[in-house]
C-alpha positions as CSV (number, residue, x, y, z in Angstrom):
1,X,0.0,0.0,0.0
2,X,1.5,3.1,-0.9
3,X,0.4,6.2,0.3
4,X,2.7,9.0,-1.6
5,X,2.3,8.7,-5.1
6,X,5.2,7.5,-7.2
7,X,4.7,10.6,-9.6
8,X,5.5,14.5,-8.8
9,X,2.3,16.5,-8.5
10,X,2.9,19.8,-8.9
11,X,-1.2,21.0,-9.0
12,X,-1.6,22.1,-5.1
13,X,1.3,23.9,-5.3
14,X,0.5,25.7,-8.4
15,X,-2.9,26.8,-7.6
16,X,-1.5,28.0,-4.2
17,X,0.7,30.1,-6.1
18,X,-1.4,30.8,-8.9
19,X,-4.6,32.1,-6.8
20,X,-2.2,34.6,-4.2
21,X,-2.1,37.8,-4.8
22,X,0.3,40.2,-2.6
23,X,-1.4,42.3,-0.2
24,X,0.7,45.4,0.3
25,X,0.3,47.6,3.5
26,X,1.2,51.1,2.4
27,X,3.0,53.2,5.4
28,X,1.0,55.5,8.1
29,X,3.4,58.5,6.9
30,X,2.6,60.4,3.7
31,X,6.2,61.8,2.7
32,X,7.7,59.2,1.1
33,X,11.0,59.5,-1.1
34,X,10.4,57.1,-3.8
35,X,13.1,54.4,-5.8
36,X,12.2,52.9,-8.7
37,X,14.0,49.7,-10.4
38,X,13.1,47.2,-12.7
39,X,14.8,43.7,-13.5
40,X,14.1,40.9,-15.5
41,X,14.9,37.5,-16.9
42,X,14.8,35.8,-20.4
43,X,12.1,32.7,-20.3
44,X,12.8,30.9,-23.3
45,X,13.9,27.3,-23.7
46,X,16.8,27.3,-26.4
47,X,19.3,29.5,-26.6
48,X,20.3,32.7,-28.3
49,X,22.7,31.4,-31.0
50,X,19.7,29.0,-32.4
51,X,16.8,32.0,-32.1
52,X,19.5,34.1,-34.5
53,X,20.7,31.3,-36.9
54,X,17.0,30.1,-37.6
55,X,15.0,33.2,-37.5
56,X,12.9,33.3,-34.2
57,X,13.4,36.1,-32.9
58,X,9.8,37.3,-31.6
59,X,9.3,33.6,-29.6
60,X,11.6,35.2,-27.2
61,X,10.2,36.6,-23.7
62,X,11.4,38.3,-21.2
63,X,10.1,38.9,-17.9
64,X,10.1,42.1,-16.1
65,X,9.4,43.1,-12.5
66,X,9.4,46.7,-11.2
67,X,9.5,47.6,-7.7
68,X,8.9,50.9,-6.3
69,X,9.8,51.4,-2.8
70,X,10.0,54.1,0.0
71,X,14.0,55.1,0.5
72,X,13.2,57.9,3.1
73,X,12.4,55.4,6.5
74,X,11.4,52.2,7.2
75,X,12.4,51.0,3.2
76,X,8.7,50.2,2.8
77,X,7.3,48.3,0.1
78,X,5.3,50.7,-2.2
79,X,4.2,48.7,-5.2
80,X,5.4,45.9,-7.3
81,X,4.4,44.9,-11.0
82,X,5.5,41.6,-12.8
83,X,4.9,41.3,-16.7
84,X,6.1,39.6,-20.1
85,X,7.4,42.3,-22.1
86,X,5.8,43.0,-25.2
87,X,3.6,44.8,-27.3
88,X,1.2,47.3,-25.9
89,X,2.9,46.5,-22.2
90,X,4.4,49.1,-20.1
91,X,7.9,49.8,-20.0
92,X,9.8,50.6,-16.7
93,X,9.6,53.8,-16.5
94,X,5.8,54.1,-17.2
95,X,5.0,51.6,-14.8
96,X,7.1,53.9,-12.4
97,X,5.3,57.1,-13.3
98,X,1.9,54.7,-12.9
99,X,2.4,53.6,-9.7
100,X,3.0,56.9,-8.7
101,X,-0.1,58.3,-9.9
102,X,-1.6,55.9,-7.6
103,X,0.0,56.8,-4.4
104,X,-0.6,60.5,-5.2
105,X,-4.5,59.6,-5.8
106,X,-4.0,57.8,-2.0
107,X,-3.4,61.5,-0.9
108,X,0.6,60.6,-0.4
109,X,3.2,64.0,-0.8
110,X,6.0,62.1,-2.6
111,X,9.3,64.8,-2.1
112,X,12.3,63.0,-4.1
113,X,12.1,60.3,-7.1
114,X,15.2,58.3,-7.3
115,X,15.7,56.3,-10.6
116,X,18.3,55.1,-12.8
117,X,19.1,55.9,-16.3
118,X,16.2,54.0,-18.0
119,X,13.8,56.4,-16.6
120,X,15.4,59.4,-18.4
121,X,12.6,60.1,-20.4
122,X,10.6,63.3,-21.0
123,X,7.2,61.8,-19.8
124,X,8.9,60.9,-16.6
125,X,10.6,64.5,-15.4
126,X,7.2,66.1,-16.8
127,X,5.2,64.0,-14.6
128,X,7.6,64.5,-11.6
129,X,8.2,67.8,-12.0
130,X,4.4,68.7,-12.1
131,X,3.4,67.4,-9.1
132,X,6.5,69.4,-7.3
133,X,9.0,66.1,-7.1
134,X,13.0,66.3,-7.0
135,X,14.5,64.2,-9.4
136,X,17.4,62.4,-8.7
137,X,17.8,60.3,-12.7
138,X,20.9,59.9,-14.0
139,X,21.3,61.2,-17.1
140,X,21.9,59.1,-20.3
141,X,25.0,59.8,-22.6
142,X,23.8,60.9,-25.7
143,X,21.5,63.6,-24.2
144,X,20.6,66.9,-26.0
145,X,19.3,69.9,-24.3
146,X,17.6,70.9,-27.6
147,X,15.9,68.0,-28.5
148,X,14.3,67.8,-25.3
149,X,10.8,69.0,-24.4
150,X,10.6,68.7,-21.0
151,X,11.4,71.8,-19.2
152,X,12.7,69.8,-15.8
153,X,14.5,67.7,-18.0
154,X,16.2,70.2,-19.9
155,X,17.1,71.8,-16.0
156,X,18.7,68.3,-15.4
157,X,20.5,68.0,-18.4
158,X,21.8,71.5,-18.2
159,X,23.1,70.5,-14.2
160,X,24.5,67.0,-15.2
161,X,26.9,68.8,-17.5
162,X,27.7,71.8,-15.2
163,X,28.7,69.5,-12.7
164,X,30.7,66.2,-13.0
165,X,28.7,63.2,-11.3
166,X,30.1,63.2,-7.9
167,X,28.9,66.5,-7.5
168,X,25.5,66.1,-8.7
169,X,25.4,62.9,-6.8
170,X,26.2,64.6,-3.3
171,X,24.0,67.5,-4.2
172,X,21.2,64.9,-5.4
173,X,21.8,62.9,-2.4
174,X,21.6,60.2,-4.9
């Protein structure tokens, strides 16, 4: 008589996982100083050098998780978001500037936005900048002051070159 089966089943466990969604307490305090990071993984099965010798190059997924969290105090959990990048998904830095809306609809005064270069984008500073948030992006190389249509991102530009990066990272606090 055999009570554990001789085969792996994997279904409890992956209803467990499937069906739990996160519950995230947000903090009592509503200053925050917010970070923003994204990371993600290839999930594909065979490897680069066969996707480029035989053609099959949109098969290939990669998964992305953004955290936004509260660098000021405790180093709270603000908001995650886990997706397959792709068409018509969000990039990083919209998913930032989204989450954000959010807390500012919960009534939150966000003073500083921390971020690395991948959310040097005009939509970003514009959003920031309107609701009265220090930036503290890193610039990206190839940036041009006149080519930019933000007005707080032209500002940032025009201080990233004026100062060299230690500077602008002690004065940034970054």
């Amino acid at each position: 008589m055999q009570l554990i089966p001789c085969y792996e089943d994997f279904s409890t466990a992956w209803h467990r996982i499937h069906d739990y969604r996160p519950n995230i307490k947000l903090p009592a305090f509503k200053e925050l100083n917010v970070s923003g990071d994204g990371t993600g993984m290839r999930a594909g099965n065979s490897g680069r050098h066969l996707e480029m010798k035989y053609g099959r190059k949109d098969r290939s997924k990669y998964v992305v998780v953004v955290i936004t969290v509260d660098s000021k105090k405790k180093k709270k959990l603000l908001a995650i978001d886990a997706h397959v990048e792709g068409k018509g998904q969000p990039s990083e830095p919209q998913t930032v500037v989204e989450q954000g809306k959010r807390l500012v609809g919960e009534g939150y005064k966000i003073n500083r936005l921390n971020g690395d270069g991948a959310h040097d984008t005009n939509e970003t500073f514009e959003f920031w900048g309107n609701n009265g948030t220090r930036c503290a992006i890193t610039i990206r190389k190839g940036a041009k002051i006149r080519l930019t249509k933000s007005k707080y991102r032209k500002r940032e530009i025009s201080k990233w070159r004026k100062w060299s990066y230690k500077k602008w990272r002690r004065k940034r606090d970054y």
